[in-house]
C-alpha positions in Angstrom: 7.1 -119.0 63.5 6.2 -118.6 59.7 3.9 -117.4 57.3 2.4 -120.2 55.5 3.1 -121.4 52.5 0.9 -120.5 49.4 -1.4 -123.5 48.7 -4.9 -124.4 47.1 -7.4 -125.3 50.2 -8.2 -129.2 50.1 -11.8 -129.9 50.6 -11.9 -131.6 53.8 -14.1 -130.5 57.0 -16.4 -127.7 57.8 -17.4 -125.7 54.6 -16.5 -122.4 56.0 -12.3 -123.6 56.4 -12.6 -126.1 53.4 -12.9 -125.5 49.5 -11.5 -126.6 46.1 -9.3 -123.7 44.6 -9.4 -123.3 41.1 -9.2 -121.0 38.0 -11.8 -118.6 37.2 -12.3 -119.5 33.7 -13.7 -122.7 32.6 -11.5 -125.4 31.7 -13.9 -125.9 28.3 -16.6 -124.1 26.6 -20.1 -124.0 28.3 -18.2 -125.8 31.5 -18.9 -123.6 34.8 -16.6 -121.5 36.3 -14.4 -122.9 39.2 -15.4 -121.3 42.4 -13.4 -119.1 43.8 -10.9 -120.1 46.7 -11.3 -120.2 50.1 -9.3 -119.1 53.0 -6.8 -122.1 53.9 -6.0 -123.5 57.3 -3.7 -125.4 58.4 -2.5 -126.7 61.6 0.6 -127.7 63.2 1.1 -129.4 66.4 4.7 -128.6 67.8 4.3 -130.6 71.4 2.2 -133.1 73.3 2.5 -133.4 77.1 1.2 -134.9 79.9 -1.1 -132.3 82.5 -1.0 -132.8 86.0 -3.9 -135.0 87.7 -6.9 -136.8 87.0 -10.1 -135.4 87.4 -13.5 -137.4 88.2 -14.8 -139.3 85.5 -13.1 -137.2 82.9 -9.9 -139.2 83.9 -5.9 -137.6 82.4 -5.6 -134.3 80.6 -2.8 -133.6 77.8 -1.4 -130.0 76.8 -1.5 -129.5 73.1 0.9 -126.6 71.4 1.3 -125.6 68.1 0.4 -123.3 65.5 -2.5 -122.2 63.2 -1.3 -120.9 59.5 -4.6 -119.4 58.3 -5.9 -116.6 55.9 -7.8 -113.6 55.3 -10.1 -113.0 52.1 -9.6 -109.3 51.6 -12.7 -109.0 49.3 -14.9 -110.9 52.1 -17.6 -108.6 53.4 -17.2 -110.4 56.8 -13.8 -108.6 56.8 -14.4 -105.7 55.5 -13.9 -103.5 58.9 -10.6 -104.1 58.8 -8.1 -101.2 59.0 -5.6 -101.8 56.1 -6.7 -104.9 55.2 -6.8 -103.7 51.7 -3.3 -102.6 51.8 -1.7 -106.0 53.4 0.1 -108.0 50.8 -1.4 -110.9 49.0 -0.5 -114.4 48.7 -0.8 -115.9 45.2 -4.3 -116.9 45.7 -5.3 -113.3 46.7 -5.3 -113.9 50.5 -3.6 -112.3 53.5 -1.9 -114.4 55.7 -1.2 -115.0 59.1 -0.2 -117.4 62.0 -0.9 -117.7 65.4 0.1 -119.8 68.3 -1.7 -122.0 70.6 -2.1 -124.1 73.8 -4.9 -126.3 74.3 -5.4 -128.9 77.3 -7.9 -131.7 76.5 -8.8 -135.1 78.0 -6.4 -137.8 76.6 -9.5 -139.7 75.9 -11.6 -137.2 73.8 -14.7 -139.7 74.1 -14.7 -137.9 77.8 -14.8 -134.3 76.6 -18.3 -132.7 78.1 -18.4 -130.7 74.5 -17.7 -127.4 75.4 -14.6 -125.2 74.2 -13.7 -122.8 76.6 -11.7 -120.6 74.6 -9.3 -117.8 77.1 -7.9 -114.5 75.4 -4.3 -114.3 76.3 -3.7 -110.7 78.1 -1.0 -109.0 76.3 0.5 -112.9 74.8 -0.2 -113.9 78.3 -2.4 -116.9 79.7 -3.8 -115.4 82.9 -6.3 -118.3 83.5 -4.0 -121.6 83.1 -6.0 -123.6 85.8 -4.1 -124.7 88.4 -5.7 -127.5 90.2 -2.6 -128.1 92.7 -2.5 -124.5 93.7 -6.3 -123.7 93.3 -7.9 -126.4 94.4 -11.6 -125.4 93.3 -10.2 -124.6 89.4 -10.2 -128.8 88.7 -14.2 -128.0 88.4 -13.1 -127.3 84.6 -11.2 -130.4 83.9 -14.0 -132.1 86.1 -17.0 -130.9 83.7 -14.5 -132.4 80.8 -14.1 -128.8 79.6 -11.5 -128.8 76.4 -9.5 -125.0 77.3 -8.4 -123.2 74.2 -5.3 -120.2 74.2 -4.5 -118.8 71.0 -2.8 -115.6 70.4 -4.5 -112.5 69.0 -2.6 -109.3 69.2 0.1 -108.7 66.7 2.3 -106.6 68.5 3.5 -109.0 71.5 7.3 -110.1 71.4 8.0 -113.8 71.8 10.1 -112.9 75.1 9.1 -116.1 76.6 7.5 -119.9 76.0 4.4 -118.8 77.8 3.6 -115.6 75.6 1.2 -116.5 72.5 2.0 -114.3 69.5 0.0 -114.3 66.5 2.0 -113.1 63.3 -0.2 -110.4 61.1 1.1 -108.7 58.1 2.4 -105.1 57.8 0.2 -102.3 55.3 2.1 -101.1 52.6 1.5 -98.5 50.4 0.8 -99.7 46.4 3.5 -99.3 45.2 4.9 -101.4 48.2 6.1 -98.0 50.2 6.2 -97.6 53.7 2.9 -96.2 55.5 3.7 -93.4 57.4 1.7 -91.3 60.2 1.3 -89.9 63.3 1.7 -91.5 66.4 1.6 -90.6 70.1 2.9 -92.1 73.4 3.2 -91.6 77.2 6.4 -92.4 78.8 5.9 -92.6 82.1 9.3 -93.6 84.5 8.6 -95.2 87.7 12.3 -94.0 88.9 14.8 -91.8 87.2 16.1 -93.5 84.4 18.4 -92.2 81.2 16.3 -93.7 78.8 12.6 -95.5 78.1 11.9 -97.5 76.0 9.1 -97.7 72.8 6.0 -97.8 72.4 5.6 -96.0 76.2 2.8 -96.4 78.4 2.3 -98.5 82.0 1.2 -101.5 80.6 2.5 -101.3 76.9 6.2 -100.8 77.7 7.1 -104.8 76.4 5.2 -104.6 73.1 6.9 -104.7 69.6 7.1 -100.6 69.2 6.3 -98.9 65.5 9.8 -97.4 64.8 9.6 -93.6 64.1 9.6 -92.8 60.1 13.2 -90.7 60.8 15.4 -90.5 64.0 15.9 -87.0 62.8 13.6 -85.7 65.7 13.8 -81.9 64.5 11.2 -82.8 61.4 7.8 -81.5 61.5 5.3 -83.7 63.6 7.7 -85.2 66.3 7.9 -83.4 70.1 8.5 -84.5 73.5 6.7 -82.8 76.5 6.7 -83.1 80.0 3.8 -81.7 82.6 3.3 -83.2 86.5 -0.6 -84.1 86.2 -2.7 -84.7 82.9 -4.6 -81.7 82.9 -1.6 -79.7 83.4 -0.2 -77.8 80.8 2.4 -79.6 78.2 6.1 -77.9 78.4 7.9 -78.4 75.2 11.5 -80.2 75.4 13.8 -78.8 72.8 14.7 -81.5 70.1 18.5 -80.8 71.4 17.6 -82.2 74.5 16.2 -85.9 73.2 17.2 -88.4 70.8 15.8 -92.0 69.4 18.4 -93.3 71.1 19.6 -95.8 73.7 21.8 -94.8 76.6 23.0 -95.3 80.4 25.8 -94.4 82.2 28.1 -95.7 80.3 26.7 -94.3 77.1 25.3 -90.6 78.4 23.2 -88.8 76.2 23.1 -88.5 72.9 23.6 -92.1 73.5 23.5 -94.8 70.5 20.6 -94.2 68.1 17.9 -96.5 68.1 14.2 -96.5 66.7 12.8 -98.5 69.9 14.3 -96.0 72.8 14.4 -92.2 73.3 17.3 -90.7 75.5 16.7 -87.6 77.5 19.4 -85.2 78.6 19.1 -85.0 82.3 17.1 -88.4 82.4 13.2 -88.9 82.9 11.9 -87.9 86.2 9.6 -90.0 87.7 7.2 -86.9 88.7 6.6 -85.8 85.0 4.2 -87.6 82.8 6.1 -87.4 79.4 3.9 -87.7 76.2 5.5 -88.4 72.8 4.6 -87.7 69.6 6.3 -88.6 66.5 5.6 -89.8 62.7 5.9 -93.4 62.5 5.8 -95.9 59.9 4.8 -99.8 59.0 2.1 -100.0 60.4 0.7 -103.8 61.4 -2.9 -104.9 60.2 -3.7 -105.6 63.8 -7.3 -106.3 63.3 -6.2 -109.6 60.9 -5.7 -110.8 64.9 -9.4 -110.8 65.5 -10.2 -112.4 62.1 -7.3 -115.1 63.1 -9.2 -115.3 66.8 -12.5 -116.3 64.4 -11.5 -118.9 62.1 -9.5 -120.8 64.5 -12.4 -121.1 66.8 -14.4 -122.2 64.4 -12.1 -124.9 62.9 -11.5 -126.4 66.4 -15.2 -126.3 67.1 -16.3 -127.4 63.7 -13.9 -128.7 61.4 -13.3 -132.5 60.3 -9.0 -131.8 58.7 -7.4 -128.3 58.1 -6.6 -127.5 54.3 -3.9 -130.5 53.9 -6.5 -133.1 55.3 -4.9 -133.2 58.4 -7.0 -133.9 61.2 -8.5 -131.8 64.0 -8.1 -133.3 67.2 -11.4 -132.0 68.7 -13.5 -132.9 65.2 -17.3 -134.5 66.5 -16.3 -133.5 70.3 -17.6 -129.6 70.2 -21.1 -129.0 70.6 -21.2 -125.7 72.3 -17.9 -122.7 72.6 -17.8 -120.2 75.0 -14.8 -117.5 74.9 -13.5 -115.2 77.8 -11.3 -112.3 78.4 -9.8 -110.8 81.8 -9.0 -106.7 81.5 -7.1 -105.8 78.2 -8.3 -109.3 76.8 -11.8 -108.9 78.0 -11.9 -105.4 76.5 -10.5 -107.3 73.2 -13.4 -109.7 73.5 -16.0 -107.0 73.9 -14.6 -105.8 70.6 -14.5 -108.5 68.8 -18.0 -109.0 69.2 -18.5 -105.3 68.4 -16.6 -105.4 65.0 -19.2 -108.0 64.1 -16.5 -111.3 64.1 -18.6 -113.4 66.3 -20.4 -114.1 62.9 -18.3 -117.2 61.4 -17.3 -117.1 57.4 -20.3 -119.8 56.8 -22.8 -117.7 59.2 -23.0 -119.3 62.3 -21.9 -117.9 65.9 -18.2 -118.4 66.8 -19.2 -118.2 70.6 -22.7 -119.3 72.1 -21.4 -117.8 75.3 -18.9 -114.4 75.9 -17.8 -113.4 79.5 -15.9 -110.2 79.9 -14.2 -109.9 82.7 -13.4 -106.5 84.6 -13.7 -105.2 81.2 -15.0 -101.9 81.1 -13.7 -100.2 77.5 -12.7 -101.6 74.4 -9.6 -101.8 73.2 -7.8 -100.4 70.5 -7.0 -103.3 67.9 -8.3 -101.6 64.7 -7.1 -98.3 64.4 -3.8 -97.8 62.1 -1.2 -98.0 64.8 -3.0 -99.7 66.7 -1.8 -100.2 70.3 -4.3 -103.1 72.3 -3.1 -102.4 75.5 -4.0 -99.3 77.1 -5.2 -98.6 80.3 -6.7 -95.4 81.9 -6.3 -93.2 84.9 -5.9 -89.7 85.8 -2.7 -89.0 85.0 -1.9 -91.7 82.4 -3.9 -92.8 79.5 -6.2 -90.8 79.9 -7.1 -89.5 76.1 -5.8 -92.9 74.6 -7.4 -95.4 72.5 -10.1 -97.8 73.7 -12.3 -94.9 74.8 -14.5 -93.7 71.8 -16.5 -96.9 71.0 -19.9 -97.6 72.8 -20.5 -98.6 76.1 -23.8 -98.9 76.0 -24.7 -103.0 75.0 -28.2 -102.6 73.6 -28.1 -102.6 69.4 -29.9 -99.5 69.6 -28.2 -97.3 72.4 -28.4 -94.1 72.2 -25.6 -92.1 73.1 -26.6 -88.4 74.0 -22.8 -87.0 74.5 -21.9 -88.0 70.7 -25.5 -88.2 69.6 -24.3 -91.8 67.9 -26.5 -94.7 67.8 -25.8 -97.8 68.4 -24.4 -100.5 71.0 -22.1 -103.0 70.9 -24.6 -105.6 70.3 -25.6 -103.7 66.7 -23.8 -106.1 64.5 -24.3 -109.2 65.8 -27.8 -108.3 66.2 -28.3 -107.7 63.1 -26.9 -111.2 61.7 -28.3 -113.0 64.8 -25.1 -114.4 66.1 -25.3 -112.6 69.5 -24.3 -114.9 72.5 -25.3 -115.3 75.8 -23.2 -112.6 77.4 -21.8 -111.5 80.8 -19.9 -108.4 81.5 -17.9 -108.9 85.0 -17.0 -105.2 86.9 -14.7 -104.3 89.9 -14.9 -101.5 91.5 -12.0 -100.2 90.0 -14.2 -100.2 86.7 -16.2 -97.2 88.3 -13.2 -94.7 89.4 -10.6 -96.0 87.0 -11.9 -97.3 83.8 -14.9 -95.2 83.1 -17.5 -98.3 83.8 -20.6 -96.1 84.7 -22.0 -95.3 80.8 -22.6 -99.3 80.7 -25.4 -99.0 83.1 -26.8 -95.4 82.6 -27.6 -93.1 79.5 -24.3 -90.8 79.3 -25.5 -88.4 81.2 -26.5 -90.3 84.2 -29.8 -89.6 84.9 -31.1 -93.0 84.1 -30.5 -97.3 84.6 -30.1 -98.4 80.9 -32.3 -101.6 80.4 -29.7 -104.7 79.5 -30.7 -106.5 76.5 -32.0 -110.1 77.1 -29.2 -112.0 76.1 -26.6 -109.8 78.9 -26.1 -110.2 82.5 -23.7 -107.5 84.3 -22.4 -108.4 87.8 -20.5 -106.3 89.4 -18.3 -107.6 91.9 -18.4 -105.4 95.2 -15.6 -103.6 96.9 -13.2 -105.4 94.9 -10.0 -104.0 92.6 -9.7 -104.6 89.3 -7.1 -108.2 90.3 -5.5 -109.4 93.2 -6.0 -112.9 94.9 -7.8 -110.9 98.0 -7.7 -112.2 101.4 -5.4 -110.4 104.0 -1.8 -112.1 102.9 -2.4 -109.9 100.3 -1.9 -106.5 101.4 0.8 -104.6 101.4 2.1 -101.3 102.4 4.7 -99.1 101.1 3.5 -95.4 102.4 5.6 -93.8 99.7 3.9 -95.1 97.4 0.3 -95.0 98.2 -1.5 -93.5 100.8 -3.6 -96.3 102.3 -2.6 -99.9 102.8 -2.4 -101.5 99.2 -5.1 -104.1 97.7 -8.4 -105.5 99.0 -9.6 -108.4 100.9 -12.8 -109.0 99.0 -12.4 -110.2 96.0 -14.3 -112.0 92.9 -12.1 -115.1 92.3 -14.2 -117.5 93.6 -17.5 -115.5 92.5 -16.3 -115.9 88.8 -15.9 -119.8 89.1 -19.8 -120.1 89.9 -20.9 -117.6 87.4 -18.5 -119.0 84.8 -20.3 -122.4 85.7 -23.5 -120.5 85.4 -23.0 -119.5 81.9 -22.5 -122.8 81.1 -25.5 -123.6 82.1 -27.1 -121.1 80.0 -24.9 -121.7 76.9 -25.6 -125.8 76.9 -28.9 -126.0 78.9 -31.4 -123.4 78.8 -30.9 -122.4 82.5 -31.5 -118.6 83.5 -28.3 -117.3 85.1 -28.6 -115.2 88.5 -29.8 -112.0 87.7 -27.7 -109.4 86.9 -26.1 -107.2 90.3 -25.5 -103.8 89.9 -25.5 -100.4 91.3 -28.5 -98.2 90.3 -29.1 -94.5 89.8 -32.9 -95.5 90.1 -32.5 -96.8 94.5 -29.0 -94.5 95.7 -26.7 -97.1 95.0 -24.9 -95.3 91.9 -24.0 -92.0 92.4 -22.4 -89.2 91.6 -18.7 -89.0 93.0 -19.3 -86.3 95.5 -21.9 -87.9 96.7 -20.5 -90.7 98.6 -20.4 -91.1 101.7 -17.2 -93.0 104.2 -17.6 -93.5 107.8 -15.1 -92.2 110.1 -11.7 -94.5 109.6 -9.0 -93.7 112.5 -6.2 -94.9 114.5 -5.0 -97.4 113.1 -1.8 -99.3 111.7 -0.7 -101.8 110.0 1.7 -105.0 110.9 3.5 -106.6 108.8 6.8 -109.1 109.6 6.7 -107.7 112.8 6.7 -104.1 112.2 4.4 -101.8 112.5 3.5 -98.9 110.6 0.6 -95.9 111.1 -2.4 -95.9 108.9 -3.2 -92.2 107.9 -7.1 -91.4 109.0 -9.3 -92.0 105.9 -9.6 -88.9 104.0 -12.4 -89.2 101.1 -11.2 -86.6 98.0 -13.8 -87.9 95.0 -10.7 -88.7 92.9 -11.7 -90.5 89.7 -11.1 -90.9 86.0 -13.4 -88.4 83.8 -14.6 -89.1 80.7 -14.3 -86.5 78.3 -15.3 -86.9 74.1 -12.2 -86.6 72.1 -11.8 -86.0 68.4 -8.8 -87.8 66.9 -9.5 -86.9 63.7 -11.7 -87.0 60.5 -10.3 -90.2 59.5 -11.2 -91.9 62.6 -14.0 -94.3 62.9 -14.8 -93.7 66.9 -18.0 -95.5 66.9 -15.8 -98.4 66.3 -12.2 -97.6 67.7 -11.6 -97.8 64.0 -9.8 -95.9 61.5 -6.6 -93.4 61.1 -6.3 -91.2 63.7 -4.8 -87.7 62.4 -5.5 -85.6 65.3 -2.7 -86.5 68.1 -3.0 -86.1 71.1 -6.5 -85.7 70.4 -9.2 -82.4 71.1 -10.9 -82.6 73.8 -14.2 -81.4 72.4 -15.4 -80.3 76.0 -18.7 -82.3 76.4 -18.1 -84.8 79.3 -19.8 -88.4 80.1 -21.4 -88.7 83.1 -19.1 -90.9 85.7 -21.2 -92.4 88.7 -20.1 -94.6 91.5 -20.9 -97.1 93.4 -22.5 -95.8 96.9 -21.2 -97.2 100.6 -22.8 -98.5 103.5 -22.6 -95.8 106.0 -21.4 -98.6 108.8 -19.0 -100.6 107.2 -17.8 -98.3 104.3 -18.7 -101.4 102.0 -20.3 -100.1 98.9 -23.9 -101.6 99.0 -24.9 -103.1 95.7 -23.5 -105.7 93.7 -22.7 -109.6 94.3 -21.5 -108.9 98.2 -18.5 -112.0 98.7 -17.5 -113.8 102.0 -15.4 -110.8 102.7 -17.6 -108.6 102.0 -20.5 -110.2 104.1 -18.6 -111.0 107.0 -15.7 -108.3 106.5 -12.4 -107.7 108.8 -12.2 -104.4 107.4 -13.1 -101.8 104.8 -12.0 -102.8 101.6 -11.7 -99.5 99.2 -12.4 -99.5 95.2 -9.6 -97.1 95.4 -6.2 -95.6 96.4 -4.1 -92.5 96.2 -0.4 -92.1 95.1 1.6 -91.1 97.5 3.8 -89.1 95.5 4.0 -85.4 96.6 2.1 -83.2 94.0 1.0 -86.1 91.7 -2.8 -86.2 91.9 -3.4 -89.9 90.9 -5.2 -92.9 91.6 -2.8 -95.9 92.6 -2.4 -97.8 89.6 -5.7 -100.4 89.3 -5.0 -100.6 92.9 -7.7 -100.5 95.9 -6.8 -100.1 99.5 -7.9 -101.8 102.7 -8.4 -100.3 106.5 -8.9 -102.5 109.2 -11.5 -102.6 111.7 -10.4 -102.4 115.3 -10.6 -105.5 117.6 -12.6 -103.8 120.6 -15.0 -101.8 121.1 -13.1 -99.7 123.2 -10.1 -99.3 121.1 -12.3 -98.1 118.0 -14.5 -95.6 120.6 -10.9 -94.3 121.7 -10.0 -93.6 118.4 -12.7 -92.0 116.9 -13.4 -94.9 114.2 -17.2 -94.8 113.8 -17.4 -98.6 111.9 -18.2 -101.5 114.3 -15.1 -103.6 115.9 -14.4 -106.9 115.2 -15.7 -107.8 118.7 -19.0 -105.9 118.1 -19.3 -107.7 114.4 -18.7 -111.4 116.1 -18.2 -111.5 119.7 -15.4 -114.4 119.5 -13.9 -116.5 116.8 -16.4 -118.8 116.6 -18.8 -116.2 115.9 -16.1 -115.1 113.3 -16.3 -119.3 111.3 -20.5 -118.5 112.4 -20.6 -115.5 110.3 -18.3 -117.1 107.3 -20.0 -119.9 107.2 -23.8 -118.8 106.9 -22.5 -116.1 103.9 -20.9 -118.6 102.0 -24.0 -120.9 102.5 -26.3 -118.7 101.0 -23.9 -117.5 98.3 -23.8 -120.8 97.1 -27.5 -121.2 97.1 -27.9 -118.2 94.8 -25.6 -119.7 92.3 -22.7 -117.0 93.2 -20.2 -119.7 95.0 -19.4 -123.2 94.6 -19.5 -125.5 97.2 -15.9 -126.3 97.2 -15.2 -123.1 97.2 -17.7 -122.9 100.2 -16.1 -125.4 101.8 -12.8 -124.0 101.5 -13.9 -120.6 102.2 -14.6 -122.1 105.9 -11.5 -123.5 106.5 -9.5 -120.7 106.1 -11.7 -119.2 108.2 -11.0 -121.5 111.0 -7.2 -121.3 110.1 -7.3 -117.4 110.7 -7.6 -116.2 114.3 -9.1 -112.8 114.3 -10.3 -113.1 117.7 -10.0 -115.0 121.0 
């Protein structure tokens, strides 16, 4: 991939992707001035292949690759939030370039499109929601609806490690006199097993991203330390610089191995019960936020554009009447701050997206900041005082948030130029004890339900974790590494079909979507940690290829994620995740959020609110928002992870072991009871709009495929 070259725009297609360029003074006297030139676009199509299947009256899809060559107008108001736009380097007609890649799958005939764009945030360069007709049946109700889907890349720091990974090239800030940037930077290096070395930029979920290489391997300078301490609120213990390098090593090459910018080496090795954090001065840092600017203009030239810059067609132009984007975890997060930042406003003024869904998305991410990082995550011992944390929860343009005593939600900007879309926020329960989800739905300190603005729905998806596919093949359990059976059986999959379908149906027809489902402060069904509630879990195991293992009785602690306000600095914009942060790791400034939970039933140990599933209605077990790390002395929530604990078969097992939830035979009698039960909670799921009816339909036969009883 490549920058692109430095051209005049051509005027062809929408206004806001297509100008004349021309000099600013006037070719003779008393002629007008030339306007000035627009950003450029340009597209390149690398690949055209047939997709799989042929769906209803929609007929043969085709996969579309290639890449957009676009640019940034520095002195545009519309990008003025930037970080270090201002110090990116020009082009010859004043603008900052980039390129990203993307993947598109459209009907071969376009005259079939249904006119919606359904644009998917990769997740770290990944495509997490390729539909998959053959392997998800119920996912050809896209293709079906003639539904055009739309990957681009958005985050400059992914590696192109693979052909599925979408990168998007964005320039690096210099100083003026073309200088390196220099500054502080911090990361956690967190080893899942002993291991000589780790490698840059650190983190759980960040350890694959392009790293910012230090300013100096000289790691006795001022500003760069290594620590180690068991649990995050544990005191930090110093490692002399003696003891590390930027290096690379292994057994081959022991420490002070080979020096490198991307890889520290420890003397001894990391051990995987310390959480290391590492601070050190770094230098080039990428104008990541030129990603979300990129994610803007090529929405808007596939939705509205006749030709990019060199008259070159667009193979959607006339076919895109409506566009609706979506983001799962880091992406979603990514979403929620692009429509924060104000870049759901297009250059000419319109809305990029008539319709946003933000999927288990609690936080926003941290795209804008110098050194910027998007890809953090958050528990108690990792990421805990990382980016992504500082910018509003609250959704309202004018929350109010007590803690900070800002104002302000993350509707604000696009209220103000009226290009808010219709908007859903999708939670697991992993959102409440993980990711800090709570201060979306309460004032921040917890007292009170927030009112939603009209335009937002928030569903949160009960007893779920934050992924997984759900059902029972999906369990697993490794007691060294957590303490209950890993993963749950409800899940959202099939809930986020139908609502997806729903929003549609808001976006391009005026129809109300369900009502949002959440937990409230207001009836006991958000609450405060301590204050929930488990039934009696006991004497049980778990099989698995034959083998058995003991489940440990359920033991309740109130572990979750706090959320504290940090100070990273006066340069840092927090309202916005914005800025230069100066102050690393940051100061905890000792005034706390308010973190609730989602309450249980007091038979099942199911929380009680929320859009209930199949599994949850007619359950074979408790399914837990959480799980603990096994690890002796690490006080941790399993990674994102919930847990699940069976129900006993009798009645007389469950009595004998003390287990006060209801047995399989008390919930259902016999098997048929079992398909009875399935089938009338997926019937009137899909007459509230939460489940399709192939889903339904499906649903039931796996049922009747899974003996649970005689």
């Amino acid at each position: 991939m490549h920058f692109p070259k430095t051209a005049l725009a051509l005027c062809a297609g929408a206004a806001l992707l297509s100008a004349c360029g021309g000099s600013d003074d006037p070719a003779t006297p008393g002629t007008p001035a030339a306007p000035a030139a627009r950003p450029a676009l340009r597209l390149a199509i690398t690949a055209t292949e047939d997709f799989p299947g042929s769906y209803g009256s929609v007929g043969a899809y085709e996969k579309v690759s290639g890449v957009i060559s676009g640019e940034v107008d520095p002195k545009d108001p519309k990008n003025a939030v930037i970080q270090d736009l201002a110090l990116a380097p020009v082009n010859a007609r004043g603008m900052v370039e980039y390129a990203t890649e993307f993947v598109m799958l459209k009907p071969k005939d376009t005259s079939k499109a249904g006119g919606v764009l359904r644009y998917d945030a990769p997740n770290r360069g990944n495509i997490l929601t390729l539909p998959d007709p053959a392997r998800v049946p119920s996912d050809a109700e896209y293709f079906e609806r003639g539904y055009v889907m739309l990957y681009a890349g958005w985050q400059g720091d992914v590696p192109k490690s693979s052909p599925a990974r979408l990168t998007v090239n964005v320039p690096v800030a210099r100083n003026p006199d073309g200088s390196s940037i220099t500054g502080p930077y911090r990361a956690e290096l967190v080893p899942t097993a002993p291991t000589p070395a780790m490698t840059l930029p650190g983190g759980v979920f960040n350890g694959s991203m392009i790293p910012y290489e230090p300013a100096s391997l000289d790691n006795t300078q001022p500003g760069y330390s290594l620590t180690r301490r068991l649990n995050e609120t544990d005191p930090r213990i110093p490692i002399p610089a003696g003891d590390w390098k930027f290096a690379s090593c292994d057994a081959a090459t022991p420490f002070p191995g080979t020096p490198s910018p991307s890889s520290v080496c420890l003397k001894g090795g990391f051990d995987p019960k310390y959480l290391y954090e590492l601070v050190y001065v770094a230098k080039d840092p990428k104008v990541m936020g030129v990603g979300l600017a990129a994610l803007r203009d090529t929405v808007s030239f596939f939705r509205g554009a006749v030709a990019d810059a060199d008259g070159k067609p667009n193979p959607l132009a006339g076919k895109i009447k409506h566009t609706i984007g979506q983001g799962t975890s880091q992406s979603g997060n990514a979403m929620k701050t692009f429509l924060h930042l104000g870049f759901n406003q297009a250059l000419d003024g319109s809305r990029v997206f008539d319709g946003l869904y933000a999927h288990v998305a609690a936080r926003q991410t941290n795209i804008n900041t110098r050194f910027a990082v998007p890809g953090g995550g958050g528990g108690l011992r990792t990421d805990h005082s990382a980016f992504g944390q500082t910018a509003p929860r609250g959704l309202d343009k004018d929350y109010v948030d007590e803690v900070s005593g800002r104002k302000g939600g993350v509707m604000a900007r696009c209220a103000a130029t009226d290009t808010c879309p219709k908007f859903f926020l999708g939670l697991s329960g992993t959102e409440f004890w993980q990711l800090q989800g709570s201060p979306v739905l309460t004032d921040a300190h917890g007292l009170r339900d927030l009112t939603q603005p009209e335009n937002a729905r928030i569903y949160y998806y009960s007893s779920t974790q934050h992924g997984g596919a759900g059902g029972l093949a999906s369990i697993s359990y490794t007691p060294t590494r957590t303490v209950y059976p890993a993963g749950t059986v409800v899940h959202f999959n099939d809930t986020f079909r139908a609502l997806f379908v729903a929003l549609e149906d808001w976006v391009v027809r005026g129809v109300e979507p369900p009502a949002s489902q959440v937990p409230k402060v207001a009836d006991g069904t958000l609450v405060r940690p301590e204050a929930v509630t488990f039934p009696a879990m006991k004497g049980l195991s778990w099989t698995a290829n034959g083998a058995s293992t003991p489940i440990p009785d359920f033991t309740y602690l109130a572990r979750y994620n706090g959320f504290p306000l940090l100070d990273f600095g006066p340069d840092y914009r927090p309202q916005d995740e914005s800025g230069i942060a100066t102050r690393l790791p940051p100061a905890n400034l000792n005034r706390d959020y308010a973190i609730l939970v989602p309450q249980v039933d007091a038979l099942t140990g199911l929380t009680r609110a929320g859009i209930r599933s199949v599994e949850a209605r007619a359950p074979l077990g408790t399914s837990i928002e959480f799980n603990y790390v096994a690890t002796p002395g690490v006080v941790d929530l399993a990674n994102l992870a919930g847990a699940f604990i069976p129900f006993h078969k009798t009645r007389a097992e469950r009595l004998a072991a003390g287990d006060a939830r209801p047995s399989l035979e008390e919930l259902y009698g016999t098997q048929a009871g079992y398909v009875a039960a399935v089938r009338s909670a997926a019937t009137e799921l899909v007459s509230q709009r939460l489940l399709l009816q192939r889903d339904a339909d499906l649903i039931v036969q796996r049922a009747q495929a899974t003996p649970v009883l005689p």
